[in-house]
C-alpha positions in Angstrom: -61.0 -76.4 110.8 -60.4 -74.4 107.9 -58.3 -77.3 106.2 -60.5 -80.0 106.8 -63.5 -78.1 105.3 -61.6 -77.0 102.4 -60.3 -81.2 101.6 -64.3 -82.1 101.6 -64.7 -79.6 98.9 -62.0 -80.3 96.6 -63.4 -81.4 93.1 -60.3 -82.2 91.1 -56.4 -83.7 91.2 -55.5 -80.1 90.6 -57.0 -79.0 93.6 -55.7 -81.7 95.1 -52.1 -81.0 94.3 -52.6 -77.4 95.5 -53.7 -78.5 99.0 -50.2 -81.2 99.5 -47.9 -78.2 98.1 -49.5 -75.5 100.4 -46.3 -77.0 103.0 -44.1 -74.8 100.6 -45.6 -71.5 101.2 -45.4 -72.5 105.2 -41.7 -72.7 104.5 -40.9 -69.4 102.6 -42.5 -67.5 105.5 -41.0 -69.7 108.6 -37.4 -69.3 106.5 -38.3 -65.3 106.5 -38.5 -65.5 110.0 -35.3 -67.0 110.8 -33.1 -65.0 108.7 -35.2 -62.4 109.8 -36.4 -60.5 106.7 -39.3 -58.4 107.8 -37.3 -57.2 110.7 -34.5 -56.1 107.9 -36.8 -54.4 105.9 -38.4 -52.2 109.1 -39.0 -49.0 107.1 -36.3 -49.3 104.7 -36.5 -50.2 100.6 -33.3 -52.6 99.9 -32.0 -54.7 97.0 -31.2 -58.4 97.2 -27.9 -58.2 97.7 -28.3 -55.2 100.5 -30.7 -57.3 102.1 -28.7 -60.3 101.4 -25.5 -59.0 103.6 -27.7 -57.9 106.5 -28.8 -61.9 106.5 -25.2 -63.3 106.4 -26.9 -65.0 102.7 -26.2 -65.8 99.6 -27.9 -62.8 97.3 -29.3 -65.3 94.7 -30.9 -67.4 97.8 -32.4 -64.1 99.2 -33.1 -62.6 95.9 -35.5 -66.3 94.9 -36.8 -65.8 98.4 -38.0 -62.5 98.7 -40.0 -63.1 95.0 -41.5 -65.7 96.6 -42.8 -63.2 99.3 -44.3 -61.3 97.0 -46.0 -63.7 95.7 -47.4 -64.3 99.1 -48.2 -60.6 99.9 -45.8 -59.9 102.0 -43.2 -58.1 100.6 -43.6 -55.9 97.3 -40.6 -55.1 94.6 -40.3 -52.0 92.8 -37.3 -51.0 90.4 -35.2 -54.5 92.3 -36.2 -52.5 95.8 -38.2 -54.6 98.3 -40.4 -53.3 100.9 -42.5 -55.1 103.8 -46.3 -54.8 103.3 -48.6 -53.9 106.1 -49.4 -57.1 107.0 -45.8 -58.1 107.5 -45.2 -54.2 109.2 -47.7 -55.5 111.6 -47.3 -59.3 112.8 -43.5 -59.8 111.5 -41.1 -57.1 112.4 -39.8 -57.7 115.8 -40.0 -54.9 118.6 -43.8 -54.1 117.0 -46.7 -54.9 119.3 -48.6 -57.7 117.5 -45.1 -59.7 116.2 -46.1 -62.9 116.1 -42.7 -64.0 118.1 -44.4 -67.3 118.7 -43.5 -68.4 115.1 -40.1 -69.4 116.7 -42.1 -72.3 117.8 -43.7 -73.3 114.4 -40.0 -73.6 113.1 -39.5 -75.9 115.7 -42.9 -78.2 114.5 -41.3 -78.3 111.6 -38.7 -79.9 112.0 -40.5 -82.0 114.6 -43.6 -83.1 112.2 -40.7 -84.0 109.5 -40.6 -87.4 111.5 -43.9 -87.8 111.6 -43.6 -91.4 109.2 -41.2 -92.4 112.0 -43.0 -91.2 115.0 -46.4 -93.4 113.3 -44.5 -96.7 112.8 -42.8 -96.6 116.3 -46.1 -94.9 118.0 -44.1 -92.3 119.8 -41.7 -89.7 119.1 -38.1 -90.5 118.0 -36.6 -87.1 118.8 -33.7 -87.3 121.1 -34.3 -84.3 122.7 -31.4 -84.0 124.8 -29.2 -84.2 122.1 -31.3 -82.7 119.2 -31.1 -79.1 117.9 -34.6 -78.9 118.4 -33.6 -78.7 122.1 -31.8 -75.7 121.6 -33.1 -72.3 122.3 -36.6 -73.3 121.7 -38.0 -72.3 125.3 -38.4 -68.8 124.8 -40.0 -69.3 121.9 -42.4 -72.1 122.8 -43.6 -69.7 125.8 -44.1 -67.0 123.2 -46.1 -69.5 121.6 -48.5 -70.1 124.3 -48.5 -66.9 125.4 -50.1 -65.4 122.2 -53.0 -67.6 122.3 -53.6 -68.0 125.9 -53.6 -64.0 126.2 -55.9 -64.0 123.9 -58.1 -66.5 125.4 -57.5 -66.0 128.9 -60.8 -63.7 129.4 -63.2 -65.3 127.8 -62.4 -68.7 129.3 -62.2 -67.4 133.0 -66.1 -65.6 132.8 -67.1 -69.2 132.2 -65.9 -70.5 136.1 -67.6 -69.6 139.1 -65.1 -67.9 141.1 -67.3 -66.7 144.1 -65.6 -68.5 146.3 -62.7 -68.1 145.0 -59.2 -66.1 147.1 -56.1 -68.7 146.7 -55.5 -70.3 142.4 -52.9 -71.9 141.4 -51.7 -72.5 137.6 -49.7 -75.7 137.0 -47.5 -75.1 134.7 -49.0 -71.7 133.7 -46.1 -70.7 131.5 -46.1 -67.2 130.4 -48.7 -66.4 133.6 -51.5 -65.2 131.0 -54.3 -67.2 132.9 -53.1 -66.2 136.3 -53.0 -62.7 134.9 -56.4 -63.2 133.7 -57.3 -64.6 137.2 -56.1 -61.8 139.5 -58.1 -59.3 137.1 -61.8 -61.2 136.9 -61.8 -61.0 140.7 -59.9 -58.5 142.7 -59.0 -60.6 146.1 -57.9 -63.2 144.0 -53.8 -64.1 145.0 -52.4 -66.1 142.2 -49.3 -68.6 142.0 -47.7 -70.0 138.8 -45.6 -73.2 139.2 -43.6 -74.1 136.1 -40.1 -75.5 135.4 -36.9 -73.9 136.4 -35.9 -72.3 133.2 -39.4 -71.3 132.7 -40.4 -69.1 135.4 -38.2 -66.2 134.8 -40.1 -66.3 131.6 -43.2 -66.0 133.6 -41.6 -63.0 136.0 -40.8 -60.8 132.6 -44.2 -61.2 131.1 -46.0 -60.9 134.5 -43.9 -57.8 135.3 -45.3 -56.1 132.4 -49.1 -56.6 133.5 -50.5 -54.4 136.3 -50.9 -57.6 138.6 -47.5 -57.9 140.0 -48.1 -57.7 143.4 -50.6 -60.4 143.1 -48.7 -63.2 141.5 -46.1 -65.1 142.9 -44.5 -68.1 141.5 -43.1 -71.8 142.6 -40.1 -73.7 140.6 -40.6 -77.4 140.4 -41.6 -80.2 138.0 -45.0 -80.8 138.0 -44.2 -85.1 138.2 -41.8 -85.0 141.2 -42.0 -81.6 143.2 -44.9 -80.1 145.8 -46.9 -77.5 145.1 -47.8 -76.8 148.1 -51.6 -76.5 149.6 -54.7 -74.1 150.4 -56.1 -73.3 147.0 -59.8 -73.0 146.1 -59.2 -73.5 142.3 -56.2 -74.9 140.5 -55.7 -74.5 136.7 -54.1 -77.4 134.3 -54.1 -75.6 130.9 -52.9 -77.2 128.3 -51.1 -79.9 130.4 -52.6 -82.8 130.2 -52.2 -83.8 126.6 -48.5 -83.6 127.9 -48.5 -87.3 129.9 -49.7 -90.4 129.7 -52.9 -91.2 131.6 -51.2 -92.9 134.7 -48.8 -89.4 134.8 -52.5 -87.4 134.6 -54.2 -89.5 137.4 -51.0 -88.8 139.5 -51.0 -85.3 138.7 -55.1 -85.1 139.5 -54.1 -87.0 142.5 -51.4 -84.4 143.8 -54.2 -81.4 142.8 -56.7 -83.0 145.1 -54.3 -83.3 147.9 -53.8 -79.3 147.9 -57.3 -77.8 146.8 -59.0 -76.7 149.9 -62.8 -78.3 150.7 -64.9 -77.6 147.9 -62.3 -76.4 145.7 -62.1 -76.7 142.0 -59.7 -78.7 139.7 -60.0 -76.9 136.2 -58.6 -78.5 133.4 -58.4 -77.1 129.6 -57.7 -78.8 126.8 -58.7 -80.1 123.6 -61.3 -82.5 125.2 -62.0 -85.2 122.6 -65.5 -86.4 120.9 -65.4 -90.3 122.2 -64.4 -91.6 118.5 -61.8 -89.1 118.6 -62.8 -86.9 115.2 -63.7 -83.5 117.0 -62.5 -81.0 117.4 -60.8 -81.7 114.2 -57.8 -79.8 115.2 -57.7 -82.3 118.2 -57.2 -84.8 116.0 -53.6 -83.1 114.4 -52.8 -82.0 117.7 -53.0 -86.1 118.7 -50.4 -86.2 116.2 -48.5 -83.2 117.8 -47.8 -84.8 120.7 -46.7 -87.7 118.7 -44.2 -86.8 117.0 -43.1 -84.5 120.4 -43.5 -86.4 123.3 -42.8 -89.9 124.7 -46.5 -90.3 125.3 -48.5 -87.4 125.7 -51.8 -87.6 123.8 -55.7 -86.1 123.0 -57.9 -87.3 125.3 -62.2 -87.8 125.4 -64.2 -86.4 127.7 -65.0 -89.8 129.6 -60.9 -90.2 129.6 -60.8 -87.4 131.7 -63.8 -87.7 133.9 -62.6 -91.6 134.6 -59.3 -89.8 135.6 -61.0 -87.0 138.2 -63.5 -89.4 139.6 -60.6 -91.9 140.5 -58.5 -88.7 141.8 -61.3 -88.4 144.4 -63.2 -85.2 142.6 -66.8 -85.1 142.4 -69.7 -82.8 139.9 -67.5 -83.2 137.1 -68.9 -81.1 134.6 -67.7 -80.0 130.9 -67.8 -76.3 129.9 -67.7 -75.3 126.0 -65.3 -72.4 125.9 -65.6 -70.2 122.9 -62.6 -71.4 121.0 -61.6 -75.4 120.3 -60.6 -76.0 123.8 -63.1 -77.3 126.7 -63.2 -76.8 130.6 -63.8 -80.0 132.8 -64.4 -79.1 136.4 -64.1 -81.3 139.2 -64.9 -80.6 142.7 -63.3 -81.5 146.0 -65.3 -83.0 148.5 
């Protein structure tokens, strides 16, 4: 991790300094997005105060802000004109191809990670989240979120399974469908199904309907904890799930996995699989902090946490699989 390595190196209080104040530049961009600045500034070169009534703010607010992107590199000034750069042409403008939409959700883990002193002290999150503005509107985003890395991803993880046995998968709480995308393409007589939440699977439809896989994903509403999800499948999929629940809510949701993977069928799990002292991946150990200040008791867990949990579920040949990124595959099989 990129921050981590940079700490070790640091040589004076300076430097020091400069590493606790890099939250600020974090800010000016997230604060860009939400008033939507880049998206303003789509081929056009405005003054503060133009830019200023687009954003419903106040010009000397804007005017301080957009200096500050300059100084970041992502907007330039010429004669009290401002103009995106290409980098912000590219990932921030909405309606462009590589807009990083997911940043909706890094405004949201901002305002999350701001309890973080209270989230340590009680050891678990203190966002009411029923009740909180952190509740509101954050789906889409979140899903964009996910979506943007799994798509990403989703290739280079599936050539790691063996899927010649493979017809019937299943992708519990598959999200934007990028894995079951990635699924139906490896193999072509693969059928896939998504089950996800209520409000999230018409997320999954509209990013599914834009692949050319349509006709070979279909999708079941339920929660994960409570509902069926049916049987038959030769390899189901918990990505990114797990560091959602507790450990008795994961030996559960192993359980219910078992139950509907066919003989010899495979339970895939991929996550950040923890070192046993808990220090690597180092991003594992932030995201242990993630879920800290966001859930009620998800949590990182090691790779004999999760191999404890699959034998107990009933699976057998549990093996670990390095992916190329910071995540790892466990695979279980079904007697």
């Amino acid at each position: 991790m990129a921050a981590t390595k940079k700490m070790s190196k640091l040589r004076s209080p300076e430097e020091m300094h400069e590493m606790i104040s890099s939250f600020r530049m974090s800010r000016v961009i997230l604060t860009a997005f939400e008033l939507e600045i880049f998206s303003i500034l789509e081929k056009k070169n405005l003054t503060s105060k133009q830019i200023a009534l687009r954003a419903k703010a106040n010009i000397r607010g804007i005017d301080r802000l957009l200096n500050a992107l300059c100084a970041l590199g992502l907007v330039t000034k010429k004669q009290g004109h401002f103009a995106n750069t290409s980098l912000s042409r590219k990932y921030l403008v909405k309606g462009q191809p590589n807009f990083l939409a997911g940043l909706a959700h890094s405004v949201d883990l901002w305002k999350s990670w701001s309890t973080l002193t209270q989230a340590v002290i009680q050891g678990t999150t203190v966002i009411d989240r029923k009740n909180s503005e952190l509740n509101e509107n954050r789906l889409p985003g979140f899903i964009a979120a996910m979506h943007e890395r799994a798509s990403s991803h989703a290739d280079e993880v599936i050539k790691r399974l063996d899927l010649t046995n493979v017809c019937k998968t299943l992708d519990i709480g598959g999200g934007s469908g990028a894995y079951s995308i990635g699924l139906v393409r490896a193999k072509e007589d693969i059928q896939a199904t998504v089950f996800d939440l209520p409000d999230v699977i018409p997320l999954t439809q509209s990013y599914v309907n834009k692949s050319r896989f349509a006709s070979r994903i279909d999708f079941i509403e339920g929660d994960f904890k409570r509902d069926s999800f049916k049987s038959g499948y030769d390899l189901i999929l918990l990505s990114a799930v797990i560091h959602m629940n507790s450990s008795e809510e994961n030996l559960n949701l192993f359980k219910k996995a078992s139950r509907a993977l066919n003989p010899r069928g495979q339970l895939v799990i991929q996550d950040f699989i923890m070192s046993e002292d808990r220090l690597k991946p180092e991003f594992g150990a932030f995201f242990a902090l993630n879920m800290l200040v966001n859930t009620k008791d998800g949590d990182t867990y090691t790779e004999r946490e999760v191999h404890t949990l699959m034998k107990q579920a009933g699976l057998t040949r549990i093996s670990i699989i390095k992916t190329p990124f910071i995540t790892s595959l466990v695979v279980g099989k079904k007697i």
